[in-house]
Structures are given as C-alpha cells and as structure tokens.
C-alpha positions in Angstrom: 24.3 -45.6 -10.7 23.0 -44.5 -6.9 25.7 -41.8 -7.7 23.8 -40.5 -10.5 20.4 -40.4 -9.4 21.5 -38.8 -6.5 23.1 -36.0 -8.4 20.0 -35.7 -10.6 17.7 -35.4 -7.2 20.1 -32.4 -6.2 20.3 -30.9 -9.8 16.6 -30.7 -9.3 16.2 -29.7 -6.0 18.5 -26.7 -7.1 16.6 -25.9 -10.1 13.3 -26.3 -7.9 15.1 -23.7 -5.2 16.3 -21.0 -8.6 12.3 -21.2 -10.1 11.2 -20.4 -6.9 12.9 -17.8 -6.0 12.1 -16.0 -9.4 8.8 -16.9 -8.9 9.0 -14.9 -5.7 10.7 -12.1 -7.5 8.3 -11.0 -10.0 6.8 -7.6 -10.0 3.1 -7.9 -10.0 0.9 -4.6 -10.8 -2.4 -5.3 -9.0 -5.5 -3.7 -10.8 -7.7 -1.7 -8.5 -10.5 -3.7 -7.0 -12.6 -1.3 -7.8 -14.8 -1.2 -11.0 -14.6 2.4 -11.4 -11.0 2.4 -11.5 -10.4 -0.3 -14.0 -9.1 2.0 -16.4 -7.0 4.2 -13.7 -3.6 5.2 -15.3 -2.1 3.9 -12.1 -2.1 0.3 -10.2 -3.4 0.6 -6.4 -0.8 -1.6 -5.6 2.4 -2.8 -6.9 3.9 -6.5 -5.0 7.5 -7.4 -5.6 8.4 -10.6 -3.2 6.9 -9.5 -0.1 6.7 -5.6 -0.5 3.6 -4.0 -1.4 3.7 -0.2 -2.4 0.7 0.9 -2.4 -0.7 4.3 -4.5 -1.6 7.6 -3.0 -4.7 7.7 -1.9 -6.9 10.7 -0.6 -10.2 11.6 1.3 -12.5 10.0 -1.5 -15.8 8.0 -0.5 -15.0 5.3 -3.6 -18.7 4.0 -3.4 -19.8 7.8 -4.3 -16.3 9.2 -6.1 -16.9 11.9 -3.6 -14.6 14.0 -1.5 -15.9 13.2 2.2 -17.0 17.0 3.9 -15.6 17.9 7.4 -12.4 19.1 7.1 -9.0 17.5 7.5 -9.9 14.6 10.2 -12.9 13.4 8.5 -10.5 13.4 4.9 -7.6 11.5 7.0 -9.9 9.0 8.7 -10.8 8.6 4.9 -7.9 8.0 3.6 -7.1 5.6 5.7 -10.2 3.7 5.4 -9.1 3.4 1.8 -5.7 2.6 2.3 -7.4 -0.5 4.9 -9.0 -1.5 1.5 -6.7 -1.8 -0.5 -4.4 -3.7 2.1 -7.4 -6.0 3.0 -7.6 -7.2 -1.0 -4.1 -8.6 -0.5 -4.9 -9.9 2.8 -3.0 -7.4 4.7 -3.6 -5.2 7.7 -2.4 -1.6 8.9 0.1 -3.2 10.7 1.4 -4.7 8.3 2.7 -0.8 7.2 6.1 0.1 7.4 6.3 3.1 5.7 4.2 6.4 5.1 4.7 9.4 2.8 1.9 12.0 4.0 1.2 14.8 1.9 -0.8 17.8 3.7 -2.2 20.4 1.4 -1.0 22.5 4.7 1.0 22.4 7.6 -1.6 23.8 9.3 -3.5 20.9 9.6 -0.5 18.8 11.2 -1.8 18.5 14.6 -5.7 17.5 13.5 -4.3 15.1 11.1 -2.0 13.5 13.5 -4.8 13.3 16.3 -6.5 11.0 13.8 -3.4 9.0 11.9 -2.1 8.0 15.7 -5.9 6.0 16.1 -4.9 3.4 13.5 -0.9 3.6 12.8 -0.4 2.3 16.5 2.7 0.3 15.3 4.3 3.8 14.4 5.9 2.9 11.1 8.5 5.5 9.7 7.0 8.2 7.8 7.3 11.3 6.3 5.0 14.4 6.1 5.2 17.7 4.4 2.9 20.0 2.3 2.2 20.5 -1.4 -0.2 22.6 -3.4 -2.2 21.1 -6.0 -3.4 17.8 -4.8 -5.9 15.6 -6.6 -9.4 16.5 -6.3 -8.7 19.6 -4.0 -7.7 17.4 -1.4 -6.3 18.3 2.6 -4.5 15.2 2.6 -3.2 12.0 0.3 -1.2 9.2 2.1 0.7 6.4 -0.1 2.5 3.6 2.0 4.8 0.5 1.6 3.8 -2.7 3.5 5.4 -5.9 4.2 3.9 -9.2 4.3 6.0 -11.2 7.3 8.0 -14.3 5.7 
C-alpha cells in the first residue's frame, strides 16, 4: 500500500512538473497599455516563457500621437522612452534588453543616434542597425528589441 501512494505522490509531482512547464510555455500577446492603441493591428509585446519581443517603436510622444521635433537625438531619446514603457508594464528594465534591430531612415544620422542610444543601452546588447525608406509616420528612427526576464 506505502508502495502505491508513493507512486501516486510521484505520478503527481510529474504531472505538476509537465502543467507547469506548459504553463510557462504559452505565447501571450500583450495588448498595448495604451488606450489609443487598443485597436492597433499589432501587440506591443509578445511573452513566450521568459522572452519578450517587443514591437517597433518610433519617435512618437503617445500622450499627444505626435512625432517629437528636433531631429534624430530628440526622436531616439523618444523611442527609447517608449520602448522604457513598454518594458516597465511587464516589470522590466532596459537592462533587461538583449537584443536591438535599429532602423535609421539614414545612415547619416549614425553617429547622433548612437551619442544618444549609448546613454541608456549601457549593458551593450547585440544589435543591428541599417537604413530603410518609408518608415511609419515619416520617422528618423524605429527601434524594436527582445528582452529577457532572468530565471
């Protein structure tokens, strides 16, 4: 009998450990936390276990749907005061960043941009930059990046 009830206690243990890890597995798709973007086409941030991948985001003031004015540093220091956001509603930090895809509208802007971007990525996660035509709003800049919440 001991036998048996010891079996069943590791039976369930195991089936506590499997629930849990696809518990932890599950792809969750964030909506934004902000009102005006409720109906986005596009989650702000998409969590699978303890990635977060977050959307692009560019030099938009959210609280006035405005582009900010002054160029590429003021856009990038933007940008990354939305990407803060967004970390913050999950409880996450810039540090917490691992990986950055930066899209310039030009090269030319590299070394302003960079000035900026090296004042709040001091971890230096890996990232990429190049240039594109086209981007949302007229935008100098849009950053997306993948974060990682320690286990």
């Amino acid at each position: 009998m001991k036998i048996m009830q010891r079996l069943c206690v590791i039976i369930a243990f195991f089936i506590g450990i499997f629930a849990w890890s696809q518990e932890m597995n599950q792809i969750v798709f964030h909506p934004s936390h902000e009102p005006l973007k409720a109906n986005a086409p596009f989650s702000d941030v998409v969590e699978y276990g303890n990635m977060y991948f977050l959307a692009g985001q560019i030099g938009m003031d959210h609280s006035t749907r405005t582009m900010v004015e002054g160029g590429i540093k003021a856009e990038t220091k933007q940008v990354i005061m939305n990407i803060k956001d967004v970390l913050a509603q999950r409880g996450l930090t810039l540090d917490h960043v691992v990986k950055c895809m930066v899209i310039l509208s030009t090269m030319e802007d590299f070394q302003a941009f960079n000035e900026v971007y090296s004042q709040y990525f001091t971890k230096k996660p890996a990232r990429t930059t190049f240039a594109a035509s086209g981007l949302a709003r007229n935008a100098a800049i849009e950053i997306e990046v993948i974060a990682i919440r320690p286990e």
